[in-house]
C-alpha positions as semicolon CSV with decimal commas, in nm:
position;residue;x (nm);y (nm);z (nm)
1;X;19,277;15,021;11,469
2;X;19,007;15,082;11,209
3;X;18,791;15,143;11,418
4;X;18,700;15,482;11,250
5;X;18,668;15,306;10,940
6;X;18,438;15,053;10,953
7;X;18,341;15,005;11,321
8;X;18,289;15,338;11,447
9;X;17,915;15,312;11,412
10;X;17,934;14,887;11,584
11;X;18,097;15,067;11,879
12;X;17,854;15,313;11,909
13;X;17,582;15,140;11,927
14;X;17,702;14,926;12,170
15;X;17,790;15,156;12,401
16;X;17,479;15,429;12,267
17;X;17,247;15,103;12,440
18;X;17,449;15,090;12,814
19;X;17,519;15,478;12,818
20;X;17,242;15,707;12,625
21;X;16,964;15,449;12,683
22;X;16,997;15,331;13,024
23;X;16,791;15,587;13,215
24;X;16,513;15,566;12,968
25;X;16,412;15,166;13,077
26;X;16,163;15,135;13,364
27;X;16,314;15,166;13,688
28;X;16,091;14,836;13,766
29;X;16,294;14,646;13,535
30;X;16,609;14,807;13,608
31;X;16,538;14,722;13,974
32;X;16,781;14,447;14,077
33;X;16,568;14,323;14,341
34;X;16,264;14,307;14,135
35;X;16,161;13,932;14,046
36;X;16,190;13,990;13,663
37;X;16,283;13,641;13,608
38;X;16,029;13,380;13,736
39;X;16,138;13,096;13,906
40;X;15,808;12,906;13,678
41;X;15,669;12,992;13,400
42;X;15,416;12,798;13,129
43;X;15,488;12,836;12,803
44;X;15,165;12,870;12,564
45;X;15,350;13,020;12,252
46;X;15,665;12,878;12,117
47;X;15,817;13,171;11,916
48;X;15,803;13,569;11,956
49;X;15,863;13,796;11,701
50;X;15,842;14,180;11,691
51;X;15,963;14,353;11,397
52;X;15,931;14,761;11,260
53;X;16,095;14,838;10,986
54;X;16,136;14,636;10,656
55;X;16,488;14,437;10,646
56;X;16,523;14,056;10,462
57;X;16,562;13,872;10,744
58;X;16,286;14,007;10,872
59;X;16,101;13,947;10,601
60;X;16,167;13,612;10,610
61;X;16,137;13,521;10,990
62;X;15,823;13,681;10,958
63;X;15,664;13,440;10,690
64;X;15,840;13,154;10,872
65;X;15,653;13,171;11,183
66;X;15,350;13,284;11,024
67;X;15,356;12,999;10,750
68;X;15,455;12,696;10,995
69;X;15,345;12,787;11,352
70;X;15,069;13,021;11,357
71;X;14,932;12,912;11,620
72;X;15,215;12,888;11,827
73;X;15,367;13,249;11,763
74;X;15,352;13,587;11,876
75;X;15,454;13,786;11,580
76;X;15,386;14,115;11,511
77;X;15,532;14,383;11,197
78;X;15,464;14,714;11,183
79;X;15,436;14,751;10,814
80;X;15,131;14,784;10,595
81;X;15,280;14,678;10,315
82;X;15,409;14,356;10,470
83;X;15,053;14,250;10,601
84;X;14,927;14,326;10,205
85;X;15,183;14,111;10,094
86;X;15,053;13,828;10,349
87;X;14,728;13,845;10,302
88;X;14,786;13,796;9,943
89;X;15,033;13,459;9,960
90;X;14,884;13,279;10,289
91;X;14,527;13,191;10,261
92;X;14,333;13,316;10,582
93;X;14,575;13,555;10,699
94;X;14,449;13,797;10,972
95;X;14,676;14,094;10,962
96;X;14,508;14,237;11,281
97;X;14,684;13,949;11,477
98;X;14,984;14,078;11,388
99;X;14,929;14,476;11,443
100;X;15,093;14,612;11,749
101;X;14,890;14,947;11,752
102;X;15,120;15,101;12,022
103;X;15,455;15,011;11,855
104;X;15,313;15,214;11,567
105;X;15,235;15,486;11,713
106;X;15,637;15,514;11,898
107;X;15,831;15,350;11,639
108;X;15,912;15,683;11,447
109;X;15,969;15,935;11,723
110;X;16,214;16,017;11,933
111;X;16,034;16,028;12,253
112;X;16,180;15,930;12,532
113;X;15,960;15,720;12,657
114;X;16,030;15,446;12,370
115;X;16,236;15,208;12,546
116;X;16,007;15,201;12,865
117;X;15,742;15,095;12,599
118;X;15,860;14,874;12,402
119;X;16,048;14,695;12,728
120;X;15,711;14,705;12,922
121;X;15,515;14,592;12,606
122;X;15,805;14,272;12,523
123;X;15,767;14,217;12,933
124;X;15,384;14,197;12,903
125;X;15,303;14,015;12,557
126;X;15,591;13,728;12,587
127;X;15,457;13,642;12,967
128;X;15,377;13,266;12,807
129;X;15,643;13,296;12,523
130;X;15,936;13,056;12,498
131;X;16,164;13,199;12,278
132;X;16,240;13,526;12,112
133;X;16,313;13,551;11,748
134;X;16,483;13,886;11,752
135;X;16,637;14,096;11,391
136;X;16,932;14,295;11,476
137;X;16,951;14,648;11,287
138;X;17,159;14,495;11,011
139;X;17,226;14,139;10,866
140;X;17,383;14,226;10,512
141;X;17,631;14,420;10,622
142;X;18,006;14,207;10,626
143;X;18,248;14,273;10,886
144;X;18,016;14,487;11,073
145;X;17,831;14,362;11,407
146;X;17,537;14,556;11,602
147;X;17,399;14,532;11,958
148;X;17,132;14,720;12,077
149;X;16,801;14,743;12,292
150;X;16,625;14,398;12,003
151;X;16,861;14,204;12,184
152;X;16,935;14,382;12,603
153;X;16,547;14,410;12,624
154;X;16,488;14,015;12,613
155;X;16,809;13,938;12,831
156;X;16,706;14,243;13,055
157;X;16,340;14,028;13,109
158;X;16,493;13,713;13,113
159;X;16,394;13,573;12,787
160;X;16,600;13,280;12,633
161;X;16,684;13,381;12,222
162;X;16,744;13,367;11,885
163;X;16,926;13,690;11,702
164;X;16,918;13,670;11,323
165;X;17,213;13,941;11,223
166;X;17,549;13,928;11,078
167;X;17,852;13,672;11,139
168;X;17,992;13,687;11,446
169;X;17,762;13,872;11,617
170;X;17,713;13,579;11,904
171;X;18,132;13,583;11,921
172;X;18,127;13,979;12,051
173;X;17,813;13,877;12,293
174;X;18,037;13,609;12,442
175;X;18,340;13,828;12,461
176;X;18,149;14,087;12,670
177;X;18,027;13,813;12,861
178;X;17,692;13,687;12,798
179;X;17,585;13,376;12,783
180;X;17,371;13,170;12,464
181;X;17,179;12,881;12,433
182;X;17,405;12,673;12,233
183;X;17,344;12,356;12,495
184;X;16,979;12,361;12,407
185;X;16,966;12,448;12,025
186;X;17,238;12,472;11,722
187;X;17,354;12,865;11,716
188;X;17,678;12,763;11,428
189;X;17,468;12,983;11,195
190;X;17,740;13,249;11,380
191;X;18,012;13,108;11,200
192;X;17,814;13,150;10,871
193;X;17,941;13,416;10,638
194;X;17,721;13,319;10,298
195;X;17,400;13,551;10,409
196;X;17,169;13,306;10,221
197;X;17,306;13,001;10,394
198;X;17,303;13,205;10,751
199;X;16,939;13,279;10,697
200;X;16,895;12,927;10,633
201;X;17,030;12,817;10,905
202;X;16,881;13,011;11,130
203;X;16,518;12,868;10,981
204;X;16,692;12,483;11,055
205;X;16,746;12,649;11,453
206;X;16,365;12,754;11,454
207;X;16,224;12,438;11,322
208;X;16,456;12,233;11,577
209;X;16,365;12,447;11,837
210;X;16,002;12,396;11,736
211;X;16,023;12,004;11,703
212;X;16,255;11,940;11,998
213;X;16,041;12,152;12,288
214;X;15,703;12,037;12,123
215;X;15,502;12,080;12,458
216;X;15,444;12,290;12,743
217;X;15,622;12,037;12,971
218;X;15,947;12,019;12,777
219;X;15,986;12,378;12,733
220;X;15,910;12,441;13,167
221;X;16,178;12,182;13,179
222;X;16,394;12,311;12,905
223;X;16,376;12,707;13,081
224;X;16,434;12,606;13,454
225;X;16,759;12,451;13,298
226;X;16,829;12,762;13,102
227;X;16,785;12,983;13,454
228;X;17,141;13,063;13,519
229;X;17,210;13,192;13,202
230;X;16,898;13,419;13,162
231;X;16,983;13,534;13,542
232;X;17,364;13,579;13,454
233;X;17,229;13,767;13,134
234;X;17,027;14,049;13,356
235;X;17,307;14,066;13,591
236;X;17,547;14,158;13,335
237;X;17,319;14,424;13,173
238;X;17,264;14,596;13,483
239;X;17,624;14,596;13,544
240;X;17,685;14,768;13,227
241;X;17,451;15,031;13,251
242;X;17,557;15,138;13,535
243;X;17,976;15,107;13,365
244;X;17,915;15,129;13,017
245;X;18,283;15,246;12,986
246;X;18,358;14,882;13,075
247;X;18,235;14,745;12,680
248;X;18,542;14,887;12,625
249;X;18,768;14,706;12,818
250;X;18,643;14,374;12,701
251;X;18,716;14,420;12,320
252;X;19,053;14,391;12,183
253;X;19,112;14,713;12,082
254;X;19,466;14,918;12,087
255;X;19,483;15,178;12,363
256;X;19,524;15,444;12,080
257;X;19,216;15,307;11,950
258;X;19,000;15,335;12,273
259;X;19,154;15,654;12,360
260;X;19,011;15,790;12,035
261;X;18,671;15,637;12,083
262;X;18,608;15,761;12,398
263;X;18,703;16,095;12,297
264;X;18,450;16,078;12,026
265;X;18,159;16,002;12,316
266;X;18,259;16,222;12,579
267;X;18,233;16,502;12,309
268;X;17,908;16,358;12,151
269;X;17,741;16,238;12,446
270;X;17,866;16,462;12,759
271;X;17,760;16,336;13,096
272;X;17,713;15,985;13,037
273;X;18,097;15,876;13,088
């Protein structure tokens, strides 16, 4: 029941992403006959990693991949000041390999047509991409868990992931019924409260990760494995956008409690319920 208190804005979000957001991804992706998720793929790039605005874990993931696999990344921030920073602490950094010009240009509107980009862009750039490195919207924040459109995009295209956000966080994803990749790397960083030692752990996933799918062949093998869960993932998305009222009924929440919430979206967001 305090779900005004501290969760009100968790809940939103959650169901802000199936209800609000759903009509504004392209109907080719949302199409659940479209082939989406390949039944091959080869895997170039080891790590993706596409980051706007300035957090810590961000921050951090950021210098990670950029520091120990360069080469085999896909990173991008759209910051200035994070690419002056870089340039200044890793020798032969080329900050216009890590420039996304059109997430620039969308990250601080409200147009509509945001989420078509930035699904089309993730859909077109991570093509020969193993695995995403995504930042929730908050990882500081205790008692407090958000899921948005950094982590439905990459389930929505089929991409197998990391999330780097609060405790608990992959707990709520299983409880609405997704599935992670805990046969194929460590994800206990979950159980983590200590922020520091989270973020470290998270590192230890990427370098296993990194070590343990060292070539294209073991990461083909490693993703035809993974195939049910990344089509299970889709599956579930679409399900939800089309009943978004059914987040709801997975979480444990009193009746009085729901009752009040979904007064609170009917009124703010009519239509979508």
């Amino acid at each position: 029941n305090n779900l005004r208190i501290n969760n009100i804005i968790t809940f939103h979000d959650i169901i802000f992403t199936f209800a609000y957001l759903n009509d504004e991804f392209p109907t080719h992706i949302r199409d659940p006959n479209a082939i989406i998720i390949p039944e091959n793929k080869t895997f170039s790039k080891l790590f993706a990693g596409f980051y706007a605005r300035i957090s810590y874990d961000r921050v951090t993931l950021f210098h990670h991949l950029i520091k120990n696999y360069k080469n085999e990344s896909l990173v991008y921030f759209a910051n200035n000041f994070i690419h002056d920073i870089m340039e200044r602490c890793e020798p032969e950094y080329n900050r216009e390999l890590h420039i996304n010009p059109g997430m620039i240009k969308v990250i601080d509107t409200v147009d509509p047509a945001y989420q078509s980009f930035v699904s089309n862009d993730l859909l077109e750039k991570t093509k020969n991409v193993f695995v995403d490195i995504i930042s929730e919207t908050i990882f500081y924040e205790d008692d407090n868990v958000w899921f948005t459109e950094k982590t439905i995009i990459p389930m929505l295209i089929g991409m197998p992931f990391v999330t780097s956000t609060t405790a608990n966080y992959y707990k709520l994803l299983h409880k609405l019924g997704f599935k992670t990749f805990s046969d194929f790397w460590d994800e206990s960083f979950d159980n983590i409260i200590d922020h520091e030692d989270r973020m470290a752990k998270i590192l230890e996933t990427v370098d296993y990760i990194a070590n343990t799918y060292d070539t294209e062949e073991k990461r083909e093998a490693a993703y035809k494995k993974m195939m049910p869960i990344l089509e299970h993932n889709r599956k579930l998305v679409l399900y939800l956008f089309d009943n978004p009222r059914n987040v709801l009924s997975e979480l444990s929440l009193s009746d009085c409690a729901i009752n009040e919430f979904d007064q609170v979206m009917r009124a703010s967001y009519p239509g979508c319920f």
